[in-house]
N, C-alpha and C positions, 0 to 999 in steps of 0.2 A: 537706782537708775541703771539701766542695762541698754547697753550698746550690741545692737547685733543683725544681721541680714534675717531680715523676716521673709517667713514662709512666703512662696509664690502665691501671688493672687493673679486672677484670669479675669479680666472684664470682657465676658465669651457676647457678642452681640450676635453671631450665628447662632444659638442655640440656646439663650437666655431666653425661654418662651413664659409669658405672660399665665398664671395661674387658670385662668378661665379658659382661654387657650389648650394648656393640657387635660381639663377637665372634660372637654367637649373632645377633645384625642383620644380619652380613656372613654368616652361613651363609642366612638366611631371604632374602637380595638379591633375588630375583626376584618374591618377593612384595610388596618394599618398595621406598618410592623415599626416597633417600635423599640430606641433603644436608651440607654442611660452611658452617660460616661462623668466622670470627676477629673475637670479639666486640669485642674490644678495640682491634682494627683497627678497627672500623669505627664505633665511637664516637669516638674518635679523631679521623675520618676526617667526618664529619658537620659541616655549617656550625656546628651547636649545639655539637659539642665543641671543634672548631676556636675558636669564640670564648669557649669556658670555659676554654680552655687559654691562650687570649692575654691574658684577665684577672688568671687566677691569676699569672703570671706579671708582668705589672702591679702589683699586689698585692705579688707576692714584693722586688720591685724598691726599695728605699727598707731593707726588713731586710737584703737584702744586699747593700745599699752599704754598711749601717755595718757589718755583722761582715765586708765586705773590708778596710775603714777598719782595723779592729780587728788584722786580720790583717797589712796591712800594719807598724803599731804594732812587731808582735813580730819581724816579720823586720827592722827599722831596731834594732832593741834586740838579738838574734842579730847583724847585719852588726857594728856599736858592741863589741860581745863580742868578737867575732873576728878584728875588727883590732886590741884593743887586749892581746891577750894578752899583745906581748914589753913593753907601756906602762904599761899600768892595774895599779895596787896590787891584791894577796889580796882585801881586803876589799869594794873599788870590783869587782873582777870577780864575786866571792860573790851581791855585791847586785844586779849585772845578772842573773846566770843565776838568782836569787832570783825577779826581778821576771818572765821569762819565762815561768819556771815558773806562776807563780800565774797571769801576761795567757793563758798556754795554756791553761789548766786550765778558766778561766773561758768562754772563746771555746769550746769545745767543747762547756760545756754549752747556750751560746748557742746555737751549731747544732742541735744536738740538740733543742732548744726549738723554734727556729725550723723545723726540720723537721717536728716533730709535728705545728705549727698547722699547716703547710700542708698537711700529707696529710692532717688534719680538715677542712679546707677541699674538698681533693679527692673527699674522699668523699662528703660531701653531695651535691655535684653530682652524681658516678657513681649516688648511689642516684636520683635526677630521670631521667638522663638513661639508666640501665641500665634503668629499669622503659616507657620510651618506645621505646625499641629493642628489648625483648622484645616488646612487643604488635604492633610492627612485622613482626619474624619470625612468632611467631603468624600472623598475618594475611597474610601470603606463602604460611606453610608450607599455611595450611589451603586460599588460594587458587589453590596450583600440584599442592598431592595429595600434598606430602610426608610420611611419616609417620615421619618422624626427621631432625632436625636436630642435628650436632655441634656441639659449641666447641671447635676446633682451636688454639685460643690457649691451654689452660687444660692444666695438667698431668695432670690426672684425667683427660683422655682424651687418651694419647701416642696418635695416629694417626702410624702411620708412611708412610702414603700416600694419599692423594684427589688425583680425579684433577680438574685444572682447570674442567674441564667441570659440576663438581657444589659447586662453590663459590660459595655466594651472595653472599660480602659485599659485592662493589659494587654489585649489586642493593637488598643491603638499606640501603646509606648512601642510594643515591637516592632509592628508597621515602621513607625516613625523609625525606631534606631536600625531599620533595615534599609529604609531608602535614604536614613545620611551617610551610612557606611556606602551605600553602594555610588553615592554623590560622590563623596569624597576618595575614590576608589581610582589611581588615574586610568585612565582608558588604555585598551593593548595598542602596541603600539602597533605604525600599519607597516604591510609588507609594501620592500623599495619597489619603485618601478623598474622593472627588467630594461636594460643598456642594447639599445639596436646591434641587431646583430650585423657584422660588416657596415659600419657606417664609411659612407663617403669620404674622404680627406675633401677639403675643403679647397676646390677648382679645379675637381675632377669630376666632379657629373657632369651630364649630358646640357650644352648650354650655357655653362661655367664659363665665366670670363676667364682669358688668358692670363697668367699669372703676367705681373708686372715688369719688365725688364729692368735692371739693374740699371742705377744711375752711373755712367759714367766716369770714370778716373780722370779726372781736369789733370790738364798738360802743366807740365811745371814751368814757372813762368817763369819768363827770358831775366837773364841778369844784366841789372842795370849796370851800362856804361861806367867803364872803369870804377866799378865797384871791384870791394877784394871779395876771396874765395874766406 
């Protein structure tokens, strides 16, 4: 049983073309220009997937320490069974191959659990990171005049030959890690706005209300009738 982030997969629907499809491409070739890439390769292959692949894995690290913990459990409880066969009583052996049975049974679903979160894990990313790498292609294909781009990674199109010369994918990794860099790049900051020169003091232009007059100093009030000082 092996626990582990698997290889990127691309369910490319831009570029997953239909076998009959491309065969009728490859008859019309002169008319068309055409190109090959391995999607999966090359997300993959991208700083952005490179460091979604070193987290997941991060991530994975900690669930398969303990279901190898687990693992190893069962092979010390297996080794304990198998030396003690000419030693251990019916019963004491019953209750070993008992307990294996159950510690395996368990550890499997474990995996299996543990494998699911991770390819839900995986996936999410892939749809982030599948839909940045199509508008990438896009935007090659429309800027180089291509009018067909395969996904030679994908079974729906078994290409049995392209020839090096019409393969983009390391074009399209670099694209790609070109314009996350330059995303992720913060903008110059802008120049301040220049401070008026001579500005006004405030009730001295032309029109300016008169500055307020000061409230007056109240009289101090009379002291009451034989009151003291």
């Amino acid at each position: 049983m092996i626990f582990k982030v698997r290889s990127f997969t691309v369910k490319s629907k831009l570029i997953a073309w239909p076998i009959a499809a491309l065969i009728a491409a490859v008859g019309a070739q002169a008319q068309q220009k055409i190109a090959v890439i391995n999607v999966q390769v090359a997300i993959a292959n991208t700083k952005d997937g490179q460091k979604a692949a070193s987290e997941l894995e991060s991530k994975a690290g900690p669930k398969k320490k303990e279901l190898d913990q687990k693992q190893s459990d069962i092979n010390a409880l297996k080794d304990q069974l198998q030396k003690g066969q000419n030693t251990l009583s019916e019963a004491t052996k019953n209750e070993l191959y008992k307990n294996i049975q159950q510690k395996t049974t368990s550890l499997q679903r474990d995996y299996e659990d543990a494998q699911a979160d991770m390819d839900q894990e995986q996936q999410k990313i892939l749809q982030v990171l599948g839909q940045k790498i199509m508008a990438v292609i896009e935007r090659y294909a429309r800027d180089h005049g291509y009018t067909m781009v395969v996904d030679v990674g994908t079974a729906q199109t078994p290409v049995m030959y392209a020839s090096p010369s019409i393969d983009i994918t390391k074009e399209i990794i670099d694209l790609y890690d070109q314009s996350a860099t330059a995303m992720s790049s913060p903008a110059p900051a802008k120049s301040g706005t220049p401070a008026l020169a001579n500005p006004t003091p405030a009730g001295k232009g032309p029109g300016a209300a008169p500055p307020a007059s000061k409230p007056a100093t109240p009289a101090t009030p009379p002291k009451p009738p034989g009151g003291s000082e």
